[in-house]
N, C-alpha and C positions, 0 to 999 in steps of 0.2 A: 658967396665966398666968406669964410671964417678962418679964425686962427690955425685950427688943426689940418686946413685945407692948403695954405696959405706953407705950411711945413712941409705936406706931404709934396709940394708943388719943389720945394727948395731939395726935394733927397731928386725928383726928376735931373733938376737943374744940374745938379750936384755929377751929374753922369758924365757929361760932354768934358767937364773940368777932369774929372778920371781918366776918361781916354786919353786926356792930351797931353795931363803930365806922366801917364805911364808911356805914350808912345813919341811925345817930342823930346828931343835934345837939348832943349833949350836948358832941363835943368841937369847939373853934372851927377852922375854915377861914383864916380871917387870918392865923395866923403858920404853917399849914402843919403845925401839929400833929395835924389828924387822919388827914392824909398820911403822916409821919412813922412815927405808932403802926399806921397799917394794913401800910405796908410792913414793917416791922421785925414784924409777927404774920404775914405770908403767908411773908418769907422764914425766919423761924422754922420756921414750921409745916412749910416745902419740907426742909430741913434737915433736920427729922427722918426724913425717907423715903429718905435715905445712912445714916443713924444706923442706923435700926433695921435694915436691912438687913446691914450690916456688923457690925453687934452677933450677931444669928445665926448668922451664919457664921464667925464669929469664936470664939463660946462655943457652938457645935454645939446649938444651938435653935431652929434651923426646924421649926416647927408647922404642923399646918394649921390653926388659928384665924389664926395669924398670915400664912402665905399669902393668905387667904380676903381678912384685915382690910385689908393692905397696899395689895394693888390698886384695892379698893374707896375708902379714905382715900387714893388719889390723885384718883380720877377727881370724890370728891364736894366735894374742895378745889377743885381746877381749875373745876368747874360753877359753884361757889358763886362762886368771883372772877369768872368771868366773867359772868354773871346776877346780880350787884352791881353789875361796872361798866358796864352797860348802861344802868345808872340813875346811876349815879353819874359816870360818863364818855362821856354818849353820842356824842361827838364823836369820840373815836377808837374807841371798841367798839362799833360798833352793833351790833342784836340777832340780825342774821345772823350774821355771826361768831361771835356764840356759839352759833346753834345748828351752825355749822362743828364747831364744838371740841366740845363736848358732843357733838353726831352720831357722830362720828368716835371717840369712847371707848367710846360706846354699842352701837359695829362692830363694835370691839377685844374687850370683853368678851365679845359674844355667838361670835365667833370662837374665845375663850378657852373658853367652856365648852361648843362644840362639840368641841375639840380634846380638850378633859379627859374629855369621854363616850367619846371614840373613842380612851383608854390614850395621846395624847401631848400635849406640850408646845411652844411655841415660847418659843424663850428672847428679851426685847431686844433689839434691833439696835441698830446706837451709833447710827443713825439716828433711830431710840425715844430715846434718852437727849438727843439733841441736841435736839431736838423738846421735851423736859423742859426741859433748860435756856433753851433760847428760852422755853416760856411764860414762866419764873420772872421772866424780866428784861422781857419785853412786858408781863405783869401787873405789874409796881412800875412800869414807865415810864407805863403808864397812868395812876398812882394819882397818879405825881408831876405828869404832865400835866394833872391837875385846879386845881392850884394854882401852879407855878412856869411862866415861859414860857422861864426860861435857868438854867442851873446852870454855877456856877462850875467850872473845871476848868484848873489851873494859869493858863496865861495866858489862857485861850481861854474862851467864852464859848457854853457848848452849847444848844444849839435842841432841849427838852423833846419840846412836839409833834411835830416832821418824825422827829426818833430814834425817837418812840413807837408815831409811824405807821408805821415803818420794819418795825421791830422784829413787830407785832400781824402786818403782811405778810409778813412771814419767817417766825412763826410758822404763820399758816395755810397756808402754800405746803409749808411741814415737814407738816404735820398732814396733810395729803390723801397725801404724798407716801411718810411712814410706815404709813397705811392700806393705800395699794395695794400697799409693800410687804408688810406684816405680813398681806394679802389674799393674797399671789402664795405665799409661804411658807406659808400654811396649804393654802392649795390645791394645793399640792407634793404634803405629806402627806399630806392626806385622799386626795387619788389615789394613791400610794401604798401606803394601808392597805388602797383598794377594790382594787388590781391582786393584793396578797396576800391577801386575803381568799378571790379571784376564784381565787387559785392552790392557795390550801387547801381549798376546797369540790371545785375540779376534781381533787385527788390523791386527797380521801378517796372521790367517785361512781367515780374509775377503781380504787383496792383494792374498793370495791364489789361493781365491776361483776366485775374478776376474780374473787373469793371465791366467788362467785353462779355464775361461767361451770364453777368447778372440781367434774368428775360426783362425785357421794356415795360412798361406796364401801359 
């Protein structure tokens, strides 16, 4: 266990505390404080998944627990916000969209740990990252969408809702759009790996077949 591990373990942590102040009473709706405290614990929690990652690579502590933790601590944040605000916002996240988002990690992974059976890797695409960033701000615009209808912004006077919905649509339009990429790139190299594969089985039957053809003496 290391520092960057030790972070990625606190965005885990950091979940069970999201659910409970997005789904218990205990904090009041009225003055937007349980709005407040939920954004300010989801964009925490996002924060740490730059943190730990730069932290690794930074102090040469890329692990695989830490590999393994990383990915999995994004996908079961992003599930948990969205399968919260479904109940918690169902006006702008209905519960299609999230099985949109959730579907679509659930692709990613199994993708991910086909490619790791077969010796490779796909690295992010800043399309992945963008797609990152859109949820972080569609998931707060959400949250703040529960409560506020305008937020001050210098002179101007912002439309909560329409931004939120805006925002949740950009998101998903990223998400499918990430998928088929992060689909087209896996199925590059899985063909790839099968065309050499296909060229290493045919080299070693053809020494084979010469060794075999050559008389005894």
């Amino acid at each position: 266990m290391n520092l960057p591990t030790y972070i990625t373990l606190t965005r885990i942590l950091s979940i069970p505390v999201l659910i409970w102040v997005l789904s218990s009473h205990r904090f009041s709706s009225a003055n937007g404080d349980r709005e407040l405290l939920a954004s300010f614990v989801f964009i925490a929690a996002s924060l740490t998944d730059a943190i730990d990652g730069y932290l690794a690579r930074r102090r040469a502590q890329v692990t695989t627990m830490g590999m393994l933790l990383d990915p999995v601590a994004d996908k079961l944040l992003i599930a948990a916000a969205f399968i919260t605000l479904v109940q918690f916002n169902p006006r702008t996240v209905p519960a299609w969209i999230a099985v949109i988002i959730i579907g679509r990690e659930f692709l990613v992974s199994g993708l991910r740990s086909i490619a790791a059976s077969e010796g490779f890797t796909i690295q992010a695409s800043d399309l992945g990252k963008l797609k990152m960033f859109v949820q972080i701000f569609s998931v707060v615009a959400a949250i703040i969408d529960h409560h506020w209808s305008y937020l001050p912004w210098y002179f101007l006077s912002l439309p909560v809702h329409p931004i939120a919905l805006a925002s949740i649509w950009v998101m998903v339009a990223l998400s499918l759009w990430s998928a088929a990429d992060y689909f087209i790139a896996f199925w590059k190299r899985i063909d790839q790996t099968a065309v050499k594969r296909r060229r290493k089985r045919s080299f070693v039957l053809s020494r084979r077949r010469k060794r075999d053809d050559v008389p005894a003496i």
